[in-house]
N, C-alpha and C positions, 0 to 999 in steps of 0.2 A: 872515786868521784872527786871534784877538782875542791879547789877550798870556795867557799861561801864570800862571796860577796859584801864588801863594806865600805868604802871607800871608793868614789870615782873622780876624778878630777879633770879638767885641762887649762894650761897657762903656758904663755907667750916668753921667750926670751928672744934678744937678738946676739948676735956675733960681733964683739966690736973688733976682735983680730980680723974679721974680714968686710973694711969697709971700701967700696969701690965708690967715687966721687960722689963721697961725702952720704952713701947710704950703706944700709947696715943691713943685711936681712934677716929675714924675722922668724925662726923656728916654734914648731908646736910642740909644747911637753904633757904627753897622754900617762896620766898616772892611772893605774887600776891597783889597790892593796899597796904591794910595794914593788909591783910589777909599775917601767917606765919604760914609755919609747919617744926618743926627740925622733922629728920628722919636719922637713923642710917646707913650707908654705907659701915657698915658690913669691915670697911677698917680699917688700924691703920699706927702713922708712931711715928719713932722714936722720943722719946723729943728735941733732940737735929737739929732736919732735918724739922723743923716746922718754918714757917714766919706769926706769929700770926697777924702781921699789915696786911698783901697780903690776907693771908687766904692761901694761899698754900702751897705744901712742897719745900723745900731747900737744895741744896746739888748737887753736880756731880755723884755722886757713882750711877751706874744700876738700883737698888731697888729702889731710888727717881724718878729716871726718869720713869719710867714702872709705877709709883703711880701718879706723874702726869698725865701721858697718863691715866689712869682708871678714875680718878677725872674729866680730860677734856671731856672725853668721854661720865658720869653720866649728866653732863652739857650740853652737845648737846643734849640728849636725853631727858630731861628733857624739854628743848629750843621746841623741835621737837613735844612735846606733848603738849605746850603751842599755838605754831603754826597753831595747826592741829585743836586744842578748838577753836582759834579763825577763823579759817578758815569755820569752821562748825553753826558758826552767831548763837551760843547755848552762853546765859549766861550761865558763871560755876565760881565754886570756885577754891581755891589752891588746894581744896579735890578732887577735879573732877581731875586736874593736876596728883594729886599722883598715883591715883586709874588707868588713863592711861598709865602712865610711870610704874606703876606694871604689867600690863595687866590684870586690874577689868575688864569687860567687862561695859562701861558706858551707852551703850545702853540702857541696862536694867532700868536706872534711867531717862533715856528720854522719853518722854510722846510718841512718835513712838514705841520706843526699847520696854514700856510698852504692849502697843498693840501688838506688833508681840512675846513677850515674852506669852501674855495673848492668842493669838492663837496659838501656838506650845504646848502650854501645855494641853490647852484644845480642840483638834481636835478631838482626840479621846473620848472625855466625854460629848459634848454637839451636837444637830445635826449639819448636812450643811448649814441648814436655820437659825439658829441660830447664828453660826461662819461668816456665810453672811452678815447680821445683824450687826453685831461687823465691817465688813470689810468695811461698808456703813458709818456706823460712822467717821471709822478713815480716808474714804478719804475727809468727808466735815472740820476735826479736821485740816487734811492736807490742804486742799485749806485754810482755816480761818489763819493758819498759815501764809502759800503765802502770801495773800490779805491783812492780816492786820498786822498781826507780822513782816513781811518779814524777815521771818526765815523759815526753814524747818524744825524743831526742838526746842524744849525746854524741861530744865531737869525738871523732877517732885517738882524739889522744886519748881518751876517757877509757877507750876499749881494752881491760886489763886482765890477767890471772883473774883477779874477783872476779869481775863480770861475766867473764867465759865460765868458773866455777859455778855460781850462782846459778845463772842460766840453765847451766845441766840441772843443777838441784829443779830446779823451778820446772823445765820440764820434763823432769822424771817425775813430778806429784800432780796427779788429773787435780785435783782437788784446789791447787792455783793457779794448774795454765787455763783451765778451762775447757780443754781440748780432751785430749785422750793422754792414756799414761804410755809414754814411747818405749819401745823397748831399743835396748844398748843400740846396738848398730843403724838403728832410724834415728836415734840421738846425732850419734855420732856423725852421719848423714848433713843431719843441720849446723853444727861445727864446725865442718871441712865447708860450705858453703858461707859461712860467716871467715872463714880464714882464706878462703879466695877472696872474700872482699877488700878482707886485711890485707891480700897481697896486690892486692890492686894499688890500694893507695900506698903502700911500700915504692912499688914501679916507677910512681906519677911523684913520687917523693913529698906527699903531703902528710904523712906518718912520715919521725923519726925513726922509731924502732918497733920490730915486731913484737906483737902483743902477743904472739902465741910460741914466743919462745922459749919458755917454760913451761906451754903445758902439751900434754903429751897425749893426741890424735890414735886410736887404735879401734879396731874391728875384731867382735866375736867371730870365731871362726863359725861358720853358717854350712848346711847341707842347701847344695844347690839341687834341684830338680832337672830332669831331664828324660828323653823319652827312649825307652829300650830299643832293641830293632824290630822286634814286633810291634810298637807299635808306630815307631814310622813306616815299617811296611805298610801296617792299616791305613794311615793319610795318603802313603802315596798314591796305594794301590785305591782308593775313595774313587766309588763314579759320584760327580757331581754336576750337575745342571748348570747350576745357578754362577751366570760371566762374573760376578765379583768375587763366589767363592772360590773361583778357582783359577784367580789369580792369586788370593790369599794363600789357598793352597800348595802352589809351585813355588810361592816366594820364600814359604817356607820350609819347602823340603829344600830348596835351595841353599839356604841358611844353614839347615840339617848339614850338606854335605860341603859348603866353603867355612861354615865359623863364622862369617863375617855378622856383624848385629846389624840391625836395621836401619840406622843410619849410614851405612857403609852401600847396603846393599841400593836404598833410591839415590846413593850417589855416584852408583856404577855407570860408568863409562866404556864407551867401546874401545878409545885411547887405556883403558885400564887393564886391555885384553893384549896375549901377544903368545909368540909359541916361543915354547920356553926352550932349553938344551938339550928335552927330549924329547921334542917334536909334537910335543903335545899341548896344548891351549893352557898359558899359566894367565893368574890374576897377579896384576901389580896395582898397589895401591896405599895409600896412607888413611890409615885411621883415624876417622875424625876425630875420635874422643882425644886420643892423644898424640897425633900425628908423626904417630911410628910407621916408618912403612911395614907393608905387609908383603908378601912373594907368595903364591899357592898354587900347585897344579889343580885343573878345576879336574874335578873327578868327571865321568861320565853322567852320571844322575846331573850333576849341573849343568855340562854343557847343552843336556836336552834340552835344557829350561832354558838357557840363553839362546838358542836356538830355537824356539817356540818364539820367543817375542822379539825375535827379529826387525819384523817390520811392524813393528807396534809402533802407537803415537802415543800422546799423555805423559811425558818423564822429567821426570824433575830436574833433570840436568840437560845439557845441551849431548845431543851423540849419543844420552842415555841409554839402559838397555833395559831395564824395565818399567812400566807404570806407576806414576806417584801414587801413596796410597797412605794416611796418618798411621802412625801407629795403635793409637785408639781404637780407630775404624779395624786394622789388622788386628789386634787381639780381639775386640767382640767378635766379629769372622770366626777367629779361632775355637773359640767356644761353642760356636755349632758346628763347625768341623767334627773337633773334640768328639762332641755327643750323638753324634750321624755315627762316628769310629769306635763308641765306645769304650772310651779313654775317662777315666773319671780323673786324671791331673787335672790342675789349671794348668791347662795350657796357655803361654804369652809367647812372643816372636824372639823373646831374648833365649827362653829355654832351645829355640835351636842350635844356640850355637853353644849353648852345656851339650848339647848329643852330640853333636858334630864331638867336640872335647873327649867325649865319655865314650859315647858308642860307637861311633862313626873311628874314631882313628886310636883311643887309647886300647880300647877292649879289642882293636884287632892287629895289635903289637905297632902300633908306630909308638916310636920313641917321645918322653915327654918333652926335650929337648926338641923336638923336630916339631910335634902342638903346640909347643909354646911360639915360635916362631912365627907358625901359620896364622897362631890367635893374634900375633904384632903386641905378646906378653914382653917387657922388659927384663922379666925377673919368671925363675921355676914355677916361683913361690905364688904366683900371683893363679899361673894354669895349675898348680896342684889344688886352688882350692875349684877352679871351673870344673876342671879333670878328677875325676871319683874313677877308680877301678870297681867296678861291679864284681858282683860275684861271679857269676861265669866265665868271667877272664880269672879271676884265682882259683876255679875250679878247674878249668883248662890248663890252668899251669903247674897245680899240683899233681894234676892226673899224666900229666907228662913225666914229673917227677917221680912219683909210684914206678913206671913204667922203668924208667931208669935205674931206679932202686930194685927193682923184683920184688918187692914184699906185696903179700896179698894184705888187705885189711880185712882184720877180724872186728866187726862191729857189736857190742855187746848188747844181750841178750833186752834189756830194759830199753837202752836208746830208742831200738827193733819196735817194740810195743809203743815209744809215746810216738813214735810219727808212723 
């Protein structure tokens, strides 16, 4: 938090090394504490009509009195943005002073003004659910603020180690956020969304230095869900009536067999289709999330799909190739799908592309090197945790091993009895 407030000041000096026929001009000195900035005031007064002890002008004549009045006026206004800073329970500096009395827009350097700068610009570039996300964040940033800042606001310089610490502490205890008690990785979730913001104003160069470079961003490793091949067989093979469900339905066996997440997929394009080296339909495309490309032969189960909505209308993109659809709207879908197939998961649109990972190419020997690719993963590391080997691919691969081996297994007597 910045230092407290004691001291505010403003007074006039002129330059007498630079006087240009026979006038002087007249600089503003903004004291805050023992923070000072001289600033030019665009004004001049004659050598002679100057009270260098006062700091003011002197004289009876028109012209003095009318430069008073402007000078008293710079000083009110000045006063008035000093007032307004402190009225607003935001540490700030004499910088912040100057930047309002120019009309900087200081929001933008406030960890609020941050966020709502960081949604306006990106509403149009990231989904609803996403931008919702961000808007989740900033009102637990906002209560934490309340509760233990008692502020409604701080500038970006303010955003430090403590504060990122504290925060965590504050929203790991229901008992002061108010909310619910987060677990690690939903924590962590809101962190990396407050450090995109910090990187925002890094970019825009309104932050000096990152505030989050000494603390140290990391995720519990987590079991992802994902659907066997029996039971995407069930969804595929689902008769369904009902025209929305079953568009829900292909979109996401679709997903099943390209990986791609569902922002990927209502932003398919026909331009994002092409036949690849081996004569066969590949997907080219960059991923929105992180605008890796991606390369993928579409498997047969996909292209039927793509071939099915052909000559559809409704797409979110121009040349599209399937129907826009929220993801909202697709997951509830999902859930009566789910329960017509009886699948007790929760099913969501994301877990198709953990199958596609899991089922679809790891459990039938494509290499992870070759999923991680497809998924448009940067890093092994990132598809090992999408990518789970199931059992029946390490049962299949042991059982080839046995085979290899020639030993029979002898299973003992007791095992035999408890299963």
């Amino acid at each position: 938090m910045g230092k407290v407030v004691t001291t505010f000041n403003v007074t006039f000096f002129v330059r007498k090394d630079r006087v240009v026929k026979g006038e002087m001009p007249i600089y503003i000195s903004v004291n805050l504490n023992r923070q000072r900035l001289k600033i030019a005031s665009k004004l001049s007064v004659n050598v002679n009509n100057w009270d260098s002890k006062k700091g003011i002008p002197k004289g009876n004549v028109i012209s003095v009195k009318q430069l008073s009045m402007k000078l008293a006026d710079i000083k009110s206004k000045f006063f008035d943005c000093f007032h307004k800073l402190t009225m607003s329970k935001i540490s700030f500096t004499v910088e912040d002073v100057k930047n309002l009395y120019f009309g900087v827009d200081n929001s933008k350097y406030t960890l609020m003004g941050m966020f709502e700068y960081h949604h306006n610009t990106f509403i149009n570039k990231i989904e609803p659910s996403t931008l919702a996300k961000y808007i989740t964040t900033q009102n637990y940033v906002k209560q934490f603020l309340k509760d233990v800042m008692k502020k409604s606001d701080i500038f970006m310089s303010d955003l430090n180690l403590k504060f990122l610490t504290d925060f965590e502490m504050y929203m790991s205890n229901s008992s002061k956020s108010g909310y619910y008690s987060n677990q690690p990785n939903t924590l962590t979730k809101h962190i990396v969304k407050i450090r995109t913001i910090a990187n925002l104003a890094l970019r825009n160069e309104w932050i000096d230095k990152d505030p989050f470079a000494k603390y140290k961003v990391s995720y519990l490793p987590t079991n992802r869900e994902f659907l066997n091949a029996t039971e995407i067989q069930l969804i595929e093979n689902a008769t369904i009536e009902n025209p929305m469900l079953k568009i829900v339905k292909d979109l996401f066996i679709f997903s099943c067999y390209t990986g791609l997440a569902y922002i990927d997929v209502m932003q398919l394009s026909y331009d994002n289709l092409s036949i690849g080296i081996d004569k066969e339909m590949w997907i080219n495309t960059n991923r929105a999330k992180t605008d890796v490309p991606v390369k993928l032969p579409v498997l047969p189960q996909a292209a039927s799909i793509i071939k099915k909505y052909e000559n559809t209308k409704l797409m979110k993109v121009e040349n599209g190739v399937f129907p826009f659809l929220t993801n909202p709207s697709i997951n509830g879908q999902l859930k009566i799908i789910a329960k017509k197939c009886g699948i007790s998961k929760n099913i969501t649109f994301h877990m198709a592309r953990h199958s596609f990972a899991t089922t679809v190419t790891l459990t039938n020997g494509v290499p992870i090197e070759t999923v991680s690719k497809m998924l448009g993963h940067t890093s092994i590391k990132t598809t090992q945790i999408y990518a789970k080997v199931v059992d029946s691919k390490i049962s299949n691969d042991m059982m080839m091993l046995r085979e290899k081996l020639g030993n029979k297994q002898e299973i003992p007597t007791q095992i035999r009895a408890v299963n």
